[in-house]
C-alpha positions as CSV (number, residue, x, y, z in Angstrom):
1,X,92.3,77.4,113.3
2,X,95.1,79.0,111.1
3,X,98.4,77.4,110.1
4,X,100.2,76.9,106.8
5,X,98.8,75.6,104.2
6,X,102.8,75.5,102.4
7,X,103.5,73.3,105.3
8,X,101.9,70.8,104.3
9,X,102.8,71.1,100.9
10,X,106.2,71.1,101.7
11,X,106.1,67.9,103.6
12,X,104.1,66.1,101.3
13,X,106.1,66.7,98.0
14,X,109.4,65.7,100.5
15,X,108.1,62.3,101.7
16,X,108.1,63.0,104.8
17,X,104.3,64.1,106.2
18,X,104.1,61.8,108.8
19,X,107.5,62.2,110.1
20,X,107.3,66.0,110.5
21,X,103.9,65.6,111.8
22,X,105.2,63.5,114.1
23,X,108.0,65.8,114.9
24,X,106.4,69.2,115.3
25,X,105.3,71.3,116.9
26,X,108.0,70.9,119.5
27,X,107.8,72.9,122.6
28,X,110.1,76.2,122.4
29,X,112.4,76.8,125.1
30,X,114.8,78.8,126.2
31,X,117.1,76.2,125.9
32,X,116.3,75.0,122.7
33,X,119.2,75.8,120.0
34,X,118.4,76.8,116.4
35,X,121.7,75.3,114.3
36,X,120.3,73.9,111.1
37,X,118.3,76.1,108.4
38,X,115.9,72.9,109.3
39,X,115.5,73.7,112.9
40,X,115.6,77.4,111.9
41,X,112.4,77.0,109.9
42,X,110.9,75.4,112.9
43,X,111.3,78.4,114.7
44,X,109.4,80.4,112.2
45,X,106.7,78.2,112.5
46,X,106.5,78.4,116.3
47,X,104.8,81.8,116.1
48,X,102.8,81.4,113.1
49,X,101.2,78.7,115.3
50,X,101.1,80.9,118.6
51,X,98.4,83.5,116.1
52,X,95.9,80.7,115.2
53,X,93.9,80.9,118.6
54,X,93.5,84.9,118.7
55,X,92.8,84.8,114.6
56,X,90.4,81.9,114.1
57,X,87.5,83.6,115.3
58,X,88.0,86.6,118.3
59,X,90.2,88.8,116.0
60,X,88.1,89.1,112.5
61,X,85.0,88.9,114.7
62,X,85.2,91.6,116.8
63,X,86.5,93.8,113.7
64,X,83.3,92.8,111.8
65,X,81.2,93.2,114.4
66,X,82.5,96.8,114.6
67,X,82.3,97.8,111.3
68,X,79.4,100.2,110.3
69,X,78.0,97.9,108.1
70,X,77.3,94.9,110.1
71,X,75.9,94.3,113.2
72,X,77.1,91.5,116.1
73,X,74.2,88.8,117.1
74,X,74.4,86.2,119.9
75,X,76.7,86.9,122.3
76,X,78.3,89.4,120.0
77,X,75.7,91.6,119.6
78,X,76.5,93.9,122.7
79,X,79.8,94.7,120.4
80,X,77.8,96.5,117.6
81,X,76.2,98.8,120.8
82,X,79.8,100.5,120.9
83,X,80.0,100.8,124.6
84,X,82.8,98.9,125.4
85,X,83.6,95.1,125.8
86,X,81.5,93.2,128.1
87,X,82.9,90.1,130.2
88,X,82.4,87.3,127.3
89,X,83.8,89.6,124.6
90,X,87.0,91.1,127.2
91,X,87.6,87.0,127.2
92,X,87.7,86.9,123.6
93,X,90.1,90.3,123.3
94,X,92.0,88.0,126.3
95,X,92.6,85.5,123.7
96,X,94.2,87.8,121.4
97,X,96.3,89.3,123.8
98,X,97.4,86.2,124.7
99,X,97.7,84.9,121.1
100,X,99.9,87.8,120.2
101,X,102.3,87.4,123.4
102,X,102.7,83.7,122.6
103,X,104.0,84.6,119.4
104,X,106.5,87.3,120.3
105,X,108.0,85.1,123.0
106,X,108.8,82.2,120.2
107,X,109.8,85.1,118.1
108,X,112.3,86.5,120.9
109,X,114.1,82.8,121.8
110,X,114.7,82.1,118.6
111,X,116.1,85.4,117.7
112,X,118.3,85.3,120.5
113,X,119.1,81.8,119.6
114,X,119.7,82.0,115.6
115,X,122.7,83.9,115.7
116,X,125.1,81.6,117.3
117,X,123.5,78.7,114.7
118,X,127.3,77.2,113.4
119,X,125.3,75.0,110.6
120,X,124.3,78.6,108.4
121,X,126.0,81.0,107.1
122,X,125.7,84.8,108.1
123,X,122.7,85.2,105.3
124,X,121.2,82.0,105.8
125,X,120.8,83.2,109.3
126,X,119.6,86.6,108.6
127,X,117.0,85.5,106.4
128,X,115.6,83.7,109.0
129,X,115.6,86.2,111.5
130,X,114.0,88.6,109.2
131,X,111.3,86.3,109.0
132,X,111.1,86.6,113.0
133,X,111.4,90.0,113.0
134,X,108.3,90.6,110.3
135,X,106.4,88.3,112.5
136,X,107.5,90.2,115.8
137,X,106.1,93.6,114.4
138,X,103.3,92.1,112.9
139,X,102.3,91.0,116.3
140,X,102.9,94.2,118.0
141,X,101.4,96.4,115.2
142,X,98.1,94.4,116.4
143,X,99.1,95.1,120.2
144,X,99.4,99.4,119.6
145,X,96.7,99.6,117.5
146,X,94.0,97.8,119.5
147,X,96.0,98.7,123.2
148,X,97.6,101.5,122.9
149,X,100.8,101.4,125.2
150,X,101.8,98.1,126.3
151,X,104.9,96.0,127.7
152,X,107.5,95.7,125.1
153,X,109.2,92.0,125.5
154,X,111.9,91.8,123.0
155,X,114.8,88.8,123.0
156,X,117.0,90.7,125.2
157,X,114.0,91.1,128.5
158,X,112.4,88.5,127.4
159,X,113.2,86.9,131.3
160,X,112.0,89.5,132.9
161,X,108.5,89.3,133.8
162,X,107.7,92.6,135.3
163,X,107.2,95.3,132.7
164,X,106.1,98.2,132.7
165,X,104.5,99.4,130.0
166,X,105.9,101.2,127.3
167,X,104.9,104.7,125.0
168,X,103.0,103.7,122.2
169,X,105.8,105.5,120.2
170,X,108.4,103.3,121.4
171,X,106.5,100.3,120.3
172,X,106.3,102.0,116.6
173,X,110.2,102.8,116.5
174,X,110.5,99.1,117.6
175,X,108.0,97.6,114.8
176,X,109.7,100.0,112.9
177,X,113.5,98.7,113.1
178,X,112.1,95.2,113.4
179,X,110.6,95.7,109.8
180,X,113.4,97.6,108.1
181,X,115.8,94.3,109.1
182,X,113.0,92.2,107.6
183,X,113.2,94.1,104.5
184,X,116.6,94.4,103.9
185,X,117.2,90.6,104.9
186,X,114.3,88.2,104.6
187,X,113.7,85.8,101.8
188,X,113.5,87.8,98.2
189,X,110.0,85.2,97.7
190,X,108.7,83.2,100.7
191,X,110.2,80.1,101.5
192,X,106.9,78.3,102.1
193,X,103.5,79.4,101.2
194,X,102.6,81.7,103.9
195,X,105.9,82.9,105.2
196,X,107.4,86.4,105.4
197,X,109.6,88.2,102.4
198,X,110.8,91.0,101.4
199,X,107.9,92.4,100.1
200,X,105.7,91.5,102.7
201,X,107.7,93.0,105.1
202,X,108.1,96.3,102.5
203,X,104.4,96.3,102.6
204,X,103.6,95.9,106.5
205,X,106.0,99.0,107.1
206,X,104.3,100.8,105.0
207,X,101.2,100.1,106.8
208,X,102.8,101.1,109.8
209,X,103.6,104.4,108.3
210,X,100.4,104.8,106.9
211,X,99.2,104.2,110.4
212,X,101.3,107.0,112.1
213,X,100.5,109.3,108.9
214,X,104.0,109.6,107.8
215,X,102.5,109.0,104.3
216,X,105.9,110.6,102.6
217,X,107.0,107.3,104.2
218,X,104.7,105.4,103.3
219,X,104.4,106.3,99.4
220,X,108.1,104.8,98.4
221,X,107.5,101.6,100.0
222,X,103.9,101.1,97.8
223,X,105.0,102.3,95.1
224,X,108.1,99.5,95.1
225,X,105.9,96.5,96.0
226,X,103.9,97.6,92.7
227,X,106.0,98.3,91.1
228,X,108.0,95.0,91.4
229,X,105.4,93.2,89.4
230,X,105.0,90.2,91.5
231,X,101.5,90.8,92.3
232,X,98.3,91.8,90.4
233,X,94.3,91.6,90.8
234,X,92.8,88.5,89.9
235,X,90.7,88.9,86.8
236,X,87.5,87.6,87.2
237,X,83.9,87.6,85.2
238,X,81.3,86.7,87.2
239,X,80.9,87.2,90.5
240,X,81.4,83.6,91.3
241,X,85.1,84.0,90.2
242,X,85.8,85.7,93.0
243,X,86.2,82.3,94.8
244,X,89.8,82.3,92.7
245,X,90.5,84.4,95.3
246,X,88.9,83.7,98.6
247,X,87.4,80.2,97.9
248,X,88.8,77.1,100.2
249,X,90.8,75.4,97.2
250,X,93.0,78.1,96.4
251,X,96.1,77.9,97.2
252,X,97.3,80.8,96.9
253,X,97.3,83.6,93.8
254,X,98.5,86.7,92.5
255,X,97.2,89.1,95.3
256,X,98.4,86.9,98.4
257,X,101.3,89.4,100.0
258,X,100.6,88.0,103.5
259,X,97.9,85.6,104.3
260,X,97.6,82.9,107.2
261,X,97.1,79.9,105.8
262,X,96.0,76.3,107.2
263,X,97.2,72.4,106.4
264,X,94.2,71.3,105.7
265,X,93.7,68.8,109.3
266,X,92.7,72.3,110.8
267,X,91.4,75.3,109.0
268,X,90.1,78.8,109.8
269,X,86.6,78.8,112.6
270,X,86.0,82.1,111.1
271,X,83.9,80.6,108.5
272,X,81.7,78.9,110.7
273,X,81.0,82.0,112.7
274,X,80.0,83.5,109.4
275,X,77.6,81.0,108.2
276,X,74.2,79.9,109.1
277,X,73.2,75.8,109.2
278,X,70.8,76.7,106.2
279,X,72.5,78.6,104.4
280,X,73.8,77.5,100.6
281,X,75.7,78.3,98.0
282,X,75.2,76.9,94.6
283,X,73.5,74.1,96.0
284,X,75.7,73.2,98.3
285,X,76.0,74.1,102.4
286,X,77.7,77.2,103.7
287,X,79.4,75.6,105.7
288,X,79.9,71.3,106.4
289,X,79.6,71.6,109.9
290,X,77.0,74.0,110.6
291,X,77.1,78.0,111.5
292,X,76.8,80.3,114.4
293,X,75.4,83.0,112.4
294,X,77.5,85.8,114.6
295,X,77.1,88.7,112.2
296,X,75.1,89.9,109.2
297,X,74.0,93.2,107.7
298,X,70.7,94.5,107.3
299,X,69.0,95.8,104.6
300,X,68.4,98.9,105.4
301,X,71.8,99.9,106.7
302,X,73.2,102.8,104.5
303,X,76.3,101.3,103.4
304,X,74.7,98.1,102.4
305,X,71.8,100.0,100.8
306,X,74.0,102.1,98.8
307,X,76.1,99.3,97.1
308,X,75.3,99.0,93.5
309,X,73.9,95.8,92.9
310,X,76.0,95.6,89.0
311,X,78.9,95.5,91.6
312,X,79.7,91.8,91.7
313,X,81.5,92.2,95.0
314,X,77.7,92.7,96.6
315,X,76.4,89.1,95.2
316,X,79.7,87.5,96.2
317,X,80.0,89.1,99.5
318,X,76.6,88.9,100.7
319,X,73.6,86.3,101.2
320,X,70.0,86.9,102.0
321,X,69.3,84.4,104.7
322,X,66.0,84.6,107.0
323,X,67.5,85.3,111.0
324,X,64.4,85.6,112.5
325,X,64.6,89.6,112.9
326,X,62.2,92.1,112.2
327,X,64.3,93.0,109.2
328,X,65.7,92.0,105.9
329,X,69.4,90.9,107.0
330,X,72.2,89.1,104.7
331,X,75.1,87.2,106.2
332,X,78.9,87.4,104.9
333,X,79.4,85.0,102.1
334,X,83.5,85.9,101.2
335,X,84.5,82.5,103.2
336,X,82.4,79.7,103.1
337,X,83.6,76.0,102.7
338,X,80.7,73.4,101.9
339,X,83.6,70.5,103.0
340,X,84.4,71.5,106.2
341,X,84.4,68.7,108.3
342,X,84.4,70.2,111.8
343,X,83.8,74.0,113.2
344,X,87.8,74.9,112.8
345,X,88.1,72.8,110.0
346,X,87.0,75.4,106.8
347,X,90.2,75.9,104.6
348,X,90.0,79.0,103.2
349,X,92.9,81.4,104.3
350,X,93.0,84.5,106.1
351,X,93.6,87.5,103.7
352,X,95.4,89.9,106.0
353,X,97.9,91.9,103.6
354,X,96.9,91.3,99.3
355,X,97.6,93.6,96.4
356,X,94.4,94.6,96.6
357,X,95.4,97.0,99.9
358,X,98.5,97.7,98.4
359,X,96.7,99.8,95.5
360,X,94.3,101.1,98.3
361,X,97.0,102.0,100.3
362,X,99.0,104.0,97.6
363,X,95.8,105.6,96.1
364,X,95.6,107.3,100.0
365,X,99.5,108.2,100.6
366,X,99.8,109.8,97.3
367,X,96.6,111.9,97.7
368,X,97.9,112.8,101.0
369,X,101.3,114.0,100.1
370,X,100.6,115.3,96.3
371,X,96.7,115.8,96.7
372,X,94.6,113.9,94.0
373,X,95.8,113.0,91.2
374,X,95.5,110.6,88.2
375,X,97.5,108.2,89.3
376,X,95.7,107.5,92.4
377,X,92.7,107.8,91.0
378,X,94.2,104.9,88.2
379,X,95.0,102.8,91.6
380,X,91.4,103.3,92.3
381,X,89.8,102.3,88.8
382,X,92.1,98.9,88.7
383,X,89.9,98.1,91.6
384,X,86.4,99.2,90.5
385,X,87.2,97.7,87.1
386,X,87.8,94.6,88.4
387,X,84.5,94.7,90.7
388,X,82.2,95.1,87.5
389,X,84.3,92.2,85.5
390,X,86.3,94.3,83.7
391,X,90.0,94.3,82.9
392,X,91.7,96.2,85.8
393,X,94.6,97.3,83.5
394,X,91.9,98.7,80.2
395,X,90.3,102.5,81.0
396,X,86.6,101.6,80.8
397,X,83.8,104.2,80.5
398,X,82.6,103.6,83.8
399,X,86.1,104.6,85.5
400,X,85.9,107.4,88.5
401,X,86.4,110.9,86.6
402,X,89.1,113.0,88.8
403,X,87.3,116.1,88.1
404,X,84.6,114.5,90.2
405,X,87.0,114.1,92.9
406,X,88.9,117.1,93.3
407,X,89.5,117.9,96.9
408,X,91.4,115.7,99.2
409,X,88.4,115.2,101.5
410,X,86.3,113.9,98.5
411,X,89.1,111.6,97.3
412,X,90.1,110.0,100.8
413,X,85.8,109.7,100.9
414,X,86.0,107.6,97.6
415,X,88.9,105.5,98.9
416,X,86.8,104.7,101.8
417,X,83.9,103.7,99.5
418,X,86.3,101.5,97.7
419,X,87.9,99.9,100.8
420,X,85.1,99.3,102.4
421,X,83.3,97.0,99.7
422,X,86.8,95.3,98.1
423,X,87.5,94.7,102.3
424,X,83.9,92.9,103.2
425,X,84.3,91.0,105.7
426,X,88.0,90.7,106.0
427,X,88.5,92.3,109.3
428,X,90.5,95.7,108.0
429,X,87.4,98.6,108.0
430,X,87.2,98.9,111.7
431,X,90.8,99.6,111.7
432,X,90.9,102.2,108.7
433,X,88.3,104.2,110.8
434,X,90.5,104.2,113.8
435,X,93.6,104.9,112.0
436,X,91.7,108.1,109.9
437,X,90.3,109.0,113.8
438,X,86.4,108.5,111.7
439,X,85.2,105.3,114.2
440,X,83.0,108.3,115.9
441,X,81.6,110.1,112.8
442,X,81.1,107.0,110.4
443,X,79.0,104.9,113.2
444,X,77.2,107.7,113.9
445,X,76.4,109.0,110.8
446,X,75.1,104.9,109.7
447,X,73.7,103.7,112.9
448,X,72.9,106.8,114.6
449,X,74.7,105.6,117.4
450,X,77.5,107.5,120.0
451,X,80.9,105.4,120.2
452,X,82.3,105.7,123.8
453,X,85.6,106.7,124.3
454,X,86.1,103.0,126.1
455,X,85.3,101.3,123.1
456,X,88.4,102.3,120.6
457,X,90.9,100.3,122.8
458,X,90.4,96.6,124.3
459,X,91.2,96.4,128.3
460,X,94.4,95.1,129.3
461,X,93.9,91.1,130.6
462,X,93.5,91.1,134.3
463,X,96.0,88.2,134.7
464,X,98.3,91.0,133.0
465,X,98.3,92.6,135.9
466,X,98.2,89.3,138.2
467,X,101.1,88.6,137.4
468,X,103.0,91.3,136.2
469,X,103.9,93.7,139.2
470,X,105.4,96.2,137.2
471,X,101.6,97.1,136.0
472,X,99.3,99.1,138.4
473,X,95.3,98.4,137.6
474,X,94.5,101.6,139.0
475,X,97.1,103.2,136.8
476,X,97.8,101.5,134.0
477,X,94.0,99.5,132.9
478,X,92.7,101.6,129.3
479,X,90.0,103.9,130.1
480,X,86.6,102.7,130.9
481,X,87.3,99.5,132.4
């Protein structure tokens, strides 16, 4: 289960744990009135806490599970056939659907609420609401991409239960407004570990851009959250280091942009999905409480075949463990937490926006609006240095040659490379596929097998259309189901 790990911190170093344990989470209401820049930062946290139950396992899992280099097992292993969602997994896509609706409607109150707040000053205020309005887009970013055109609740319909639903390009000019408020008025640095700023909100538009190919867009935005220098790659010279990063003490570091985080009395399930009860990692278990073993990569499977084993991402992000197949297979080894006391009690974070992206990110909108080019390609080396223990900011020998990549079709195919090993595991390459329309060709072209047309959006919820008249399931249920 996800939550903020700043929370905590911020209660503890105030004296005051128990009593804001104690305290929150209070129930949101539509009555509720946000007047102090205390009650205001409850609000915030009402939504944050609405995404743990769609993010703490369904979410990364049925990314991963997607990918082309990993396969589903257990009941997740009809998700790597690429026919669609079957009733177990629909529940699971339920979950997030539900998750993400949770969190708008605490998002809407409160932004209806916050402006009449007499305790705050016009900024104060703002700022806040920026932070609602980062998480708001963020939740319907998740919503268009993986449903395509659904009912847009906002602060001011929020009442209304019947919706119909609206044009996927609606939803983007929404997400779109929602974030350019965000960036001109949330916090210059988070306020807590884990909450919205300006440059997270800078760098989830441009995603959104990205995401529409509006890369002219896009490019501006990337280049100022670089450029800003308040985030670089951790340096790292083994492939152990990498735990700096993704291990369950940190904290936070350089490349955190966006993450969920946890408290520490309840962590991310993710990890236990990913490990298996025997599996270790210098000695010590996986996971505290177990595994369920959900996914793992085999062998044979082109992309995981093709990763140089010098790469120290490979040792970090994979682990040879024995599943009983008739196959070498490796289970993700990015998140594992030996002290976890309980299946949703691992305390590593949820890595959803990092520098890392960023540099990703820019290396594709500037080969798409100038063609390639060395600075992309530099965006590209910081990256691959890094991943052989190298200084990301001194030109080594082994750094990608442009010549070598000198059509836009081999450069986005390089990106894609680089994406897909710095992303292991971290729930982003099933959506780069969709977003470059490559699900199709990629799964095919690895696992030899056809993607139905059902399968690139989830269905909506049938108590959607319980209890919402406004939707027809004849009409208005994605294709395929």
């Amino acid at each position: 289960m996800l939550y903020l790990a700043g929370l905590g911190l911020f209660m503890c170093l105030n004296s005051a744990c128990s009593k804001w344990l104690d305290e929150h989470p209070k129930a949101v209401a539509a009555e509720t009135f946000y007047n102090t820049p205390e009650e205001a930062a409850t609000a915030v946290l009402a939504p944050l806490n609405k995404f743990r139950p769609g993010f703490a396992m369904s979410f990364p899992g049925l990314m991963e599970c997607f990918t082309d280099y990993q396969y589903g097992r257990g009941s997740w292993t009809s998700n790597s056939d690429y026919k669609g969602l079957d009733p177990t997994n629909i529940t699971r896509s339920n979950g997030i659907w539900s998750s993400l609706y949770g969190a708008i409607r605490d998002c809407n109150i409160a932004i209806q609420q916050l402006p009449e707040a007499s305790a705050m000053t016009d900024i104060q205020k703002n700022a806040y609401i920026g932070e609602l309005r980062f998480l708001r887009a963020f939740a319907y970013f998740h919503l268009v991409r993986l449903w395509g055109d659904v009912p847009l609740r906002n602060e001011n319909n929020m009442l209304e239960w019947d919706l119909a639903k609206t044009a996927k390009a609606d939803v983007y000019k929404f997400i779109i407004d929602d974030l350019t408020f965000a960036m001109a008025n949330a916090p210059d640095k988070s306020r807590l570990i884990g909450t919205p700023n300006k440059l997270s909100s800078k760098s989830l538009l441009a995603q959104v851009y990205m995401q529409l190919a509006q890369y002219p867009n896009a490019l501006p935005l990337l280049k100022d959250v670089i450029e800003s220098n308040q985030y670089s790659l951790v340096r790292v010279a083994t492939f152990r280091e990498f735990e700096k990063i993704f291990g369950p003490t940190v904290i936070t570091s350089s490349e955190e942009i966006f993450y969920f985080k946890e408290t520490g009395l309840a962590g991310w399930e993710y990890v236990m999905f990913c490990s298996h009860p025997n599996a270790k990692i210098e000695g010590k278990k996986m996971h505290g409480a177990g595994g369920y073993y959900g996914i793992y990569t085999r062998k044979d499977n082109p992309v995981f075949a093709a990763w140089d084993d010098q790469d120290l991402r490979k040792s970090y992000n994979t682990l040879k463990q024995d599943l009983g197949l008739q196959f070498e297979t490796y289970i993700p080894a990015k998140f594992y937490d030996p002290n976890a006391p309980n299946a949703g009690g691992a305390s590593n974070s949820f890595p959803l926006i990092r520098y890392a992206d960023i540099l990703l990110l820019y290396a594709e909108a500037s080969n798409e609006v100038n063609g390639p080019n060395q600075d992309a390609l530099d965006k590209l080396n910081m990256i691959h240095r890094r991943a052989y223990g190298l200084d990301p900011a001194a030109v080594a020998a082994s750094d990608y040659k442009l010549a070598d990549y000198n059509s836009k079709e081999k450069f986005l195919n390089l990106i894609s490379k680089e994406l897909t090993y710095e992303n292991w595991n971290e729930g982003k390459r099933w959506l780069f596929l969709l977003r470059r329309n490559l699900a199709k060709k990629v799964i095919k072209e690895v696992k030899g097998i056809d993607v139905m047309d059902k399968h690139l959006l989830f269905p909506i919820p049938e108590t959607e259309f319980s209890y919402n008249k406004a939707l027809d399931p004849s009409k208005d249920q994605n294709p395929g189901y």
